[in-house]
Steps between C-alpha positions, in 0.01 A plus 500: 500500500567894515578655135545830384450655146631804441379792324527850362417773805184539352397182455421278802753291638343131594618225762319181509463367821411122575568283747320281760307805662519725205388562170468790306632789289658805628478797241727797618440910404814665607383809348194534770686222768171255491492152483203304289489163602314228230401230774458146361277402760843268664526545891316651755449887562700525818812328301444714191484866739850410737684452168355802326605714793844338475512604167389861527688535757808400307417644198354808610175501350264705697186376413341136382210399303317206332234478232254186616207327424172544772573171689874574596382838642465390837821329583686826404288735738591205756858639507384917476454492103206755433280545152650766279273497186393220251540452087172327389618233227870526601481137485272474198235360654553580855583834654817614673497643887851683606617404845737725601751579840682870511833504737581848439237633691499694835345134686562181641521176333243401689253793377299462219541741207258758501393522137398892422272529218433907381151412420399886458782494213358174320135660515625831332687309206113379392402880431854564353523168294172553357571822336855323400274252323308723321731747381569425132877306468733706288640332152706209620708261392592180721785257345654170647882579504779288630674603821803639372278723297346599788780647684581684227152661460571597876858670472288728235210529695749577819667779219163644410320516845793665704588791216103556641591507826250209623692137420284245781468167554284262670627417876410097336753557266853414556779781434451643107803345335809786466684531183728166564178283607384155359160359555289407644338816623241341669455345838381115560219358690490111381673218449501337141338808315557626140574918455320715249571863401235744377600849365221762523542786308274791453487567124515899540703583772728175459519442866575153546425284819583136571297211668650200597271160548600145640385277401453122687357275261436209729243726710397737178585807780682823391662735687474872332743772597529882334838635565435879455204619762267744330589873593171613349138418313643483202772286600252267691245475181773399320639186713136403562457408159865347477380289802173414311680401198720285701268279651330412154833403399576267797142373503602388144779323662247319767528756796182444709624744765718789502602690802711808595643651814535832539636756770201631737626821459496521092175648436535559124624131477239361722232708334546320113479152658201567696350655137628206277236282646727370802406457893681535848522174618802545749685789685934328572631700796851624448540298170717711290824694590532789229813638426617740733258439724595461871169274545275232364194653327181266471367370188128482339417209340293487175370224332277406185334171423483442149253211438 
C-alpha cells in the first residue's frame, strides 16, 4: 500500500508506505526539500534506504532524516545514516536521536556526512544568554489566538516593521503571508500534532511577535517556532518571555518536552533559547533553505525537558 495525503504548502505532505519490505511514514517539506521519515520498525534498513533514494530522487528532496529510539540507531549508520542531535523525552519516556543523510553536498554517496558543529559560537551564547536572562523582561502580554488571527497580527506587524525600515524573519519560518495569504504561517515537523498561536505584545511600544507550538499529544513533545528573529535586546527580552510564557501554557496541556530549531547563523534568535533555560543538543547540516537563499544553511537544535 502507497497513499498520499495532501496538504497546504506549508503543511507536510504524508505518504504511507507498507508493503512486504516496507513500512513507514514519509513526511515531505517542500519549502526546505527534506524528507522525515516515521519508521514503524517494518523491513530491514537496506530495503528501507534503496526506496528512500528512489523517492528523493523522484521527488527531489535533497536531504532525509528520521527521529529514532537508541536501539534502531545502529541499523541506520549501517547504510551511512550519521547522529544529528537528540530531544530528551521526545518520546515521553524515552529520548529521540536524529539520523540523518544530506545529498546536496559536494560528496559521494558513499562518504559519510561530515557534521560541523561551531562550538566557539555555542560557548559564547552562555556569556550572552546569561545577561539575556538577567536583564529585566519589559511589560508583556502573551495571548493564545487562533491562526487566522495570527496572520492578521502579522500583515500589521509586516505594516509597522517595514515603515521602520527593519521587517525580518526567522530563516525557520516559512514566507510571511502577503496581503492575499491564508494560514497557516507556520512550518510542520510531525505527524498527528495539534497548532497553537501565541501573540506577544509589548504593552508600551505595542510591538507584537508570534510563536507558534505543535503540539503531539501521544509523545507530550512540542515543537516551538518564533516567526520574527530579534533585530535587537529589546526585541530579544521581549520573545524570551513570550517563549517562557509559552511553555507554561503547553506544560498545562501535558508537554514534557519542547524543542526548537533554529538557523546557526541567527544569533539574536539563538541567544533567547539558550537564556530561556534550553540546551544544544544537536547541530542539522544544511537543514533549512531560506528564502532567497542559493544554499542550505544549518540548523541549531534546542531543547528543554520539562519534568
Amino acid at each position: 500500500m502507497d497513499s498520499m495525503k495532501s496538504r497546504s504548502a506549508k503543511r507536510l505532505t504524508e505518504r504511507m508506505v507498507r508493503n512486504e519490505d516496507i513500512f513507514c511514514s514519509l513526511l515531505f517539506d517542500s519549502s526546505n526539500r527534506t524528507l522525515r521519515v516515521v519508521d514503524f520498525r517494518g523491513g530491514n534498513f537496506q530495503a528501507k534506504h534503496n526506496y528512500l533514494e528512489r523517492v528523493l530522487t523522484s521527488e527531489g528532496m535533497r536531504k532525509v532524516f528520521t527521529l529514532i529510539e537508541r536501539d534502531d540507531m545502529t541499523g541506520w549508520q549501517r547504510v551511512g545514516y550519521v547522529r544529528e542531535g537528540s530531544i530528551p523525552g521526545y518520546y515521553k519516556r524515552s529520548d529521540a536521536y536524529i539520523m540523518s543523510k544530506v545529498y546536496d553536498a559536494e560528496r559521494t554517496k558513499e562518504e559519510p556526512m561530515k557534521i560541523e558543529r561551531n562550538v566557539e559560537f555555542i560557548n559564547d551564547l552562555k556569556t550572552s544568554s546569561k545577561a539575556l536572562a538577567d536583564q529585566k523582561p519589559p511589560m508583556v502580554k502573551v495571548e493564545q489566538i487562533e491562526e487566522e488571527t495570527a496572520v492578521e497580527l502579522v500583515r500589521a506587524e509586516i505594516e509597522r516593521l517595514t515603515e521602520k525600515g527593519k521587517a525580518k524573519k526567522t530563516n525557520d519560518s516559512p514566507q510571511v503571508p502577503d496581503q492575499d495569504a491564508m494560514p497557516p504561517v507556520f512550518n510542520q515537523f510531525s505527524r498527528e500534532v495539534e497548532f497553537f498561536h501565541f501573540a506577544v505584545t509589548n504593552k508600551r511600544t505595542k510591538q507584537v511577535n508570534i510563536i507558534g507550538a505543535e503540539y503531539q499529544d501521544c509523545f507530550g513533545n512540542a515543537k516551538l517556532e518564533v516567526l520574527f528573529s530579534p533585530s535587537n535586546k529589546a526585541d530579544q527580552s521581549l520573545i524570551r518571555a513570550g517563549v517562557v510564557e509559552a511553555i507554561d501554557q503547553l506544560a498545562v496541556l501535558g508537554a514534557v518536552s519542547v524543542f526548537s530549531l533554529v538557523c546557526g547563523d541567527d544569533v539574536g534568535l539563538n541567544n533567547v533559547f539558550a537564556s530561556a533555560g534550553f540546551r544544544s543538543t544537536g547541530w542539522m547540516a544544511r537543514q533549512f533553505m531560506p528564502e532567497g537563499s542559493k544554499e542550505p544553511v544549518d540548523a541549531i537544535l534546542w531543547t528543554k525537558k520539562l519534568i
